[in-house]
N, C-alpha and C positions, 0 to 999 in steps of 0.2 A: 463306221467310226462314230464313238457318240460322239455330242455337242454336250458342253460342262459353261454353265454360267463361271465367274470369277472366283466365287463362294466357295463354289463345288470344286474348282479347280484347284483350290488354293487348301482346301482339307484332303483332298488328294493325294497334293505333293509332301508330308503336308509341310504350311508354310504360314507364315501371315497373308491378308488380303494387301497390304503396302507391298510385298514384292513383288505379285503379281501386276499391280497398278504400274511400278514403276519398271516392269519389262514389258508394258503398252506404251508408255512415255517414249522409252528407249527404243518403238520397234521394234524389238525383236519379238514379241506376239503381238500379232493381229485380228481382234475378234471380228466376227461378222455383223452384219449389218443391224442384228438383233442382241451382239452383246456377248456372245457365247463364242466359244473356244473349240477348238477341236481337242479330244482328252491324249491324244499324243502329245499335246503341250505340257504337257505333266512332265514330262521326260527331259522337256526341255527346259522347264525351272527349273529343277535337278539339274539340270548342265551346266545354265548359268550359274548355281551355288556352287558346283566344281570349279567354277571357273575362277571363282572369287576367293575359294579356299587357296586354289593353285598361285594368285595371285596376277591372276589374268584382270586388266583391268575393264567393266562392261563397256565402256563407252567405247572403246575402241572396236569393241567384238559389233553393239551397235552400228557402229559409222561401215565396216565393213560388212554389214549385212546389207546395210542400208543402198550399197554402193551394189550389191548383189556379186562379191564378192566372197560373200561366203553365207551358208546355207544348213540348214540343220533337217531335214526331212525325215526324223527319226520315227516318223508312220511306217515307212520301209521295211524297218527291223527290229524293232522293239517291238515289245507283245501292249497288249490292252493293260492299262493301268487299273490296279485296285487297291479298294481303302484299307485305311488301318482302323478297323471299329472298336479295338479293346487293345488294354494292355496286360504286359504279363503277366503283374498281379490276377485280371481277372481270369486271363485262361489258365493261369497254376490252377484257381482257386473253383474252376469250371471243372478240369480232368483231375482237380485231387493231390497233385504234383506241386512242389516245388518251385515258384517263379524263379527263383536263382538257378535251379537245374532246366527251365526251360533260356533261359539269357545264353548261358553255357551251352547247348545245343547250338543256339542260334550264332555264336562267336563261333564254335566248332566249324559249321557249315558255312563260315567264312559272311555272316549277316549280323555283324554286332546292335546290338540293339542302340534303337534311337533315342536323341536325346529326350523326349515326351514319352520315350517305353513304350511305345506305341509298336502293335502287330503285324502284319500282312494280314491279308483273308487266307492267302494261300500259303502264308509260312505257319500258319495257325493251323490251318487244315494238315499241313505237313507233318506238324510238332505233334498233335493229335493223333496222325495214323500213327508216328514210331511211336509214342508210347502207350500204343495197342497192340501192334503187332509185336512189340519188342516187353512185353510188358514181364519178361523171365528174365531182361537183363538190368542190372542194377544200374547205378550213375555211371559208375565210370565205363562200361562197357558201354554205356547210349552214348556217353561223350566219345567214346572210341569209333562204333557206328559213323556220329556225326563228321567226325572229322578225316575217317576214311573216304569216303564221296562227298562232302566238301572241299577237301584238297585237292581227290582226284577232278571232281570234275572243274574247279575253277583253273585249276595247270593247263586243262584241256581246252578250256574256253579262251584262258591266254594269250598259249602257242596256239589257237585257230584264228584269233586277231592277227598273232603275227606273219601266220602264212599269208593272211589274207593279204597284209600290208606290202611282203613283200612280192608274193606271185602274182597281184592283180592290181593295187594299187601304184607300187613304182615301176612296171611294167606300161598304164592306163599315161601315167607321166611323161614318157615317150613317144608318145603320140603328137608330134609336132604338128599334125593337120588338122585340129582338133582346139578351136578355143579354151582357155581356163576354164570357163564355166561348161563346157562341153565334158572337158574332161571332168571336171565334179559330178556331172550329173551323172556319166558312166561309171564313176568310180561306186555312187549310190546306190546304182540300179545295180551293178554288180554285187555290191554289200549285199542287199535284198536278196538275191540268188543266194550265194552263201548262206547268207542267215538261214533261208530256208533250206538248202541242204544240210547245216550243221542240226537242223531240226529232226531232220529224219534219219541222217546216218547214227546219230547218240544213240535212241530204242532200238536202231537194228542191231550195230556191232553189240548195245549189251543183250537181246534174244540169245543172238548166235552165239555167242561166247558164253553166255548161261547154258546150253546146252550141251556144248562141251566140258563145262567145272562142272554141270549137276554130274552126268555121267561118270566121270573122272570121280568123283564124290563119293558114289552110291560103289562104284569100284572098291573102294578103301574100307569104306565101313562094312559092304558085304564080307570081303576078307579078311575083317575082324571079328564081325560076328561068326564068321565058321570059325577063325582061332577059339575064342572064346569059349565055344561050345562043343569044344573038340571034337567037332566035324571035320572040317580039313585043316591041314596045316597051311600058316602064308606063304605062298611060292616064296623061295630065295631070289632075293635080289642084290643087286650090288649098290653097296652106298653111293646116294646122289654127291655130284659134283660139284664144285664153282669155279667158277673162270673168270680170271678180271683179263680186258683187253686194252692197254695201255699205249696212246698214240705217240711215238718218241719226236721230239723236235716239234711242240704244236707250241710252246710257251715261245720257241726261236721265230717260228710264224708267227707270231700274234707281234713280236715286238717289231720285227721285217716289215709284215707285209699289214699290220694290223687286227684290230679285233673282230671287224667283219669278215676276213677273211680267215680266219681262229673259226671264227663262230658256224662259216660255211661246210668249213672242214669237219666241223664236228656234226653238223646236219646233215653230210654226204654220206658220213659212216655208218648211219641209218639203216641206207641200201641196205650197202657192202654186207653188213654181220647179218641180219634176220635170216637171208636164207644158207647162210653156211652152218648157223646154229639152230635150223630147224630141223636142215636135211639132216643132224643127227642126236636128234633130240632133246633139243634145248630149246631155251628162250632168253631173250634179251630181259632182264629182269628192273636195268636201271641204267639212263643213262649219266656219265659221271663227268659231262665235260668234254675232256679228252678222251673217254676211254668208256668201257661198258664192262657191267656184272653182269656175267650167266648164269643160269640153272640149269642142271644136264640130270637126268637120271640113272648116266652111270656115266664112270670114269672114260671111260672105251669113249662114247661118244663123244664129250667134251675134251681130250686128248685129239681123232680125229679133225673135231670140226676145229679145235687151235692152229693144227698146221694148214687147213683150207684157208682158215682167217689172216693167217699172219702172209700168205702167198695173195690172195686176194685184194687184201687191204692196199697193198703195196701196187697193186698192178693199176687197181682206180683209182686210187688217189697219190700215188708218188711219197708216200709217207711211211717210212718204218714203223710196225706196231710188235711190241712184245707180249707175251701173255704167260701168267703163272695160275697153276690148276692144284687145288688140292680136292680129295676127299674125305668125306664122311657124316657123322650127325649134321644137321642142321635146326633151328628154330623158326618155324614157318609163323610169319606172324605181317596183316594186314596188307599182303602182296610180296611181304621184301623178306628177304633171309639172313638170319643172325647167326653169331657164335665164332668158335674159336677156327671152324673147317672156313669160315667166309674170312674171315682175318687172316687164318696164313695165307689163303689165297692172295687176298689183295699183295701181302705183304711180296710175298716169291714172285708177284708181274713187275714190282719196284725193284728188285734185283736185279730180274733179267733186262740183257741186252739184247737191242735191237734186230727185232727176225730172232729170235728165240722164243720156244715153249716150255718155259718149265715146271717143273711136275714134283706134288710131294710121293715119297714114297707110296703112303696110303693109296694115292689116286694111280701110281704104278701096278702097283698090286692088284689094285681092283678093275683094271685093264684086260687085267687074263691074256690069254695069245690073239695079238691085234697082228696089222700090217705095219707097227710102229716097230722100232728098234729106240732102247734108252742108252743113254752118256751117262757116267754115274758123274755128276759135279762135287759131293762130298757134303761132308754134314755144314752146313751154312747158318752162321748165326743172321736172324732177322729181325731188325728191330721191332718191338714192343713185344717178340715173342720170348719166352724165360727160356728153352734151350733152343740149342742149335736142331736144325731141320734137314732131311737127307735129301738133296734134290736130284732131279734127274735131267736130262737133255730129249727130249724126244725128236725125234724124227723119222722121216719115212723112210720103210727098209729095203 
C-alpha cells in the first residue's frame, strides 16, 4: 500500500488540504511518524464527505473512533485509489468526441461527473476503450451501451451489499461470545472475503454466460444467413411465450407480518421458479416484487412449467401463486421483452385466481397435443387491452 503525503492525499480525494488537516485534528486519520498516510485514506475522506452530506455529524463519528468503538479498515475491500489528471473538456478534446457525450456515458454508468469535472484514470481509460470499440454506434446507442452494464452492474453490486449484510453481518451479531469490537472485526475480515469473491465470480459467470449468448447468437444469424440466401429454409418454430408469476396474499403479509417478511418471501421465490422454468425451457427474465416474468420459447413449455410452478410455490412457501401465459411476437431489447404478447400476459396473471394457470388462446394453440387438458373461461375483457381476450384453464390431464 503506498504512503501519500497530505498534498498527495488530499488531490486524490480530491479535496482541499483543510479537510484533510481537520480529520487529523479529529483523529480519524492518523499519519505516520514521517507525515504520510496510508492511500486507503482516500476512501476514507470520501466517507467522512458522505458522512456530512448524510448529515452525520464528524465529531461524534470522531469521539467514537476515538473510544475504538468504531473503525473504518477500508484497505480490506476497496481497491487502490487513483487520480483524476484531466477533465472532460480535455479527454473530449483528446479522442475527438464530445465532453457533454462523455459526462452522459459517465451519468449512464451510474458516475456522474464531479463538481471540478474532474476524470478517473480508469474511467478515462474506460470512456476511451468504448468509443473505440463502439466507434459504429452513434450517441444514443453508447448511452444505451452505458446504461445497460451500469445499471446491470450497480443492482448487482447493491443486492451483494445486501446479501452480505444480511447472511453474514446480522448473522456475525449473534455471536453473544464475542466482544463488540470482536464482532467488527469479523464482520471486516468477512467483508474482505466477499469483496474478494464478488471479484472473481463477476469475470467468471460473464465468460460462462458469453459462451452460451455467443453460441445462441451465431445460431440465429447462421439460420438467417441460409434464409437469406435460399439455402435452407428456418426450421419452424412455435412463437416464444411469456408468463407472469403472480404471489396472491403477499401485500396481506407485508401489512400482518411486515415488510421484512414481504421482502423474504419474495427472495425465497428465487429458489422455487429457476428450476421449474428451466426444466422447460425458460428463464426468469425479471423480478417484479411479488411475482416474476418469463421467457419460454414455445408455448408447450411455459404452459408445463406454470402448473409445476403454481404446485411448487405453494408447497415451499405456503403462499397461493397464479399465473397467466400468452403467446406470440415479442421485442427483445437490452435483456427484457416488450410489446402487446408481454402485456396481455401480465394482464391475464391479474385476472386469474389463486392456483390458476391461465392461457391466451395464441399460447393454447401453439401448445400443440401436450399432457395438458384446457377449460375454455370465455372471451374476457382485460384492462388496458381494447378487445376482449379468449382464455383458457389449463390443467393436467
Amino acid at each position: 500500500m503506498a504512503k501519500l503525503s497530505a498534498q498527495e492525499l488530499a488531490e486524490l480525494v480530491p479535496c482541499g488540504a483543510e479537510r484533510v488537516e481537520r480529520l487529523v485534528e479529529l483523529q480519524i486519520l492518523t499519519p505516520d511518524d514521517e507525515g504520510r498516510f496510508p492511500s486507503s485514506d482516500v476512501h476514507v475522506v470520501r466517507l467522512m464527505a458522505s458522512f456530512e452530506e448524510s448529515g452525520i455529524p464528524l465529531d461524534d463519528v470522531a469521539g467514537a473512533v476515538s473510544r475504538g468503538e468504531l473503525s473504518y479498515p477500508l484497505h480490506l475491500f476497496m481497491p487502490e485509489p487513483v487520480g483524476m489528471p484531466v477533465t472532460y473538456d480535455e479527454l473530449g478534446s483528446k479522442l475527438g468526441r464530445s465532453p457533454e457525450l462523455l459526462r452522459r456515458l459517465s451519468r449512464e454508468l451510474g458516475f456522474p461527473p464531479s463538481v471540478d469535472d474532474r476524470v478517473r484514470v480508469e474511467d478515462a481509460e474506460m470512456l476511451s476503450l468504448m468509443l473505440t470499440r463502439l466507434d459504429l454506434a452513434d450517441d444514443d446507442d453508447l448511452s444505451r451501451f452505458a446504461r445497460l452494464y451500469g445499471g446491470s452492474i450497480e443492482r448487482l453490486v447493491t443486492s451483494g451489499l445486501q446479501f452480505f449484510d444480511r447472511a453474514i453481518r446480522e448473522r456475525v451479531d449473534t455471536f453473544e461470545h464475542l466482544t463488540l469490537d470482536q464482532r467488527d472485526q469479523l464482520t471486516y475480515e468477512k467483508g474482505a472475503g466477499f469483496s474478494e469473491l464478488a471479484q472473481q465470480v463477476v469475470p467468471w459467470l460473464q465468460r460462462r454466460h458469453r459462451e452460451r449468448a455467443v453460441v445462441e447468437y451465431l445460431v440465429g444469424r447462421t439460420e438467417s444467413w441460409l434464409e437469406e440466401r435460399a439455402i435452407a429454409p428456418r426450421p419452424p418454430r412455435q412463437p416464444p411465450a411469456i408468463a407472469f408469476l403472480d404471489l396472491t396474499g403477499y401485500t396481506a403479509l407485508a401489512e400482518e407480518q411486515g415488510d421484512r417478511a414481504a421482502a423474504e418471501l419474495a427472495a425465497g421465490l428465487a429458489g422455487v421458479v429457476r428450476e421449474a422454468a428451466e426444466a422447460h425451457g425458460g428463464r426468469a427474465v425479471k423480478w417484479l416484487g411479488d411475482g416474476v416474468m418469463f421467457h419460454f420459447n414455445d408455448p408447450a413449455g411455459a404452459i408445463r412449467s406454470g402448473l409445476d410452478l403454481v404446485r411448487q410455490t405453494e408447497e415451499a412457501m405456503s403462499v397461493p401463486a397464479r399465473i397467466g401465459i400468452n403467446a406470440g411476437a415479442v421485442i427483445v431489447q437490452e435483456g427484457d421483452y416488450f410489446g402487446r404478447t408481454v402485456n396481455v400476459a401480465a394482464r391475464i396473471a391479474d385476472y386469474a385466481q389463486p392456483r390458476e394457470v391461465l392461457v391466451s388462446d395464441a399460447a393454447r394453440l401453439g401448445a400443440g397435443h401436450t399432457d395438458v387438458e384446457f377449460e375454455l373461461v370465455g372471451d374476457v375483457p382485460l384492462k388496458g387491452v381494447s378487445n376482449p381476450v379468449r382464455l383458457h384453464r389449463a390443467l393436467r390431464r
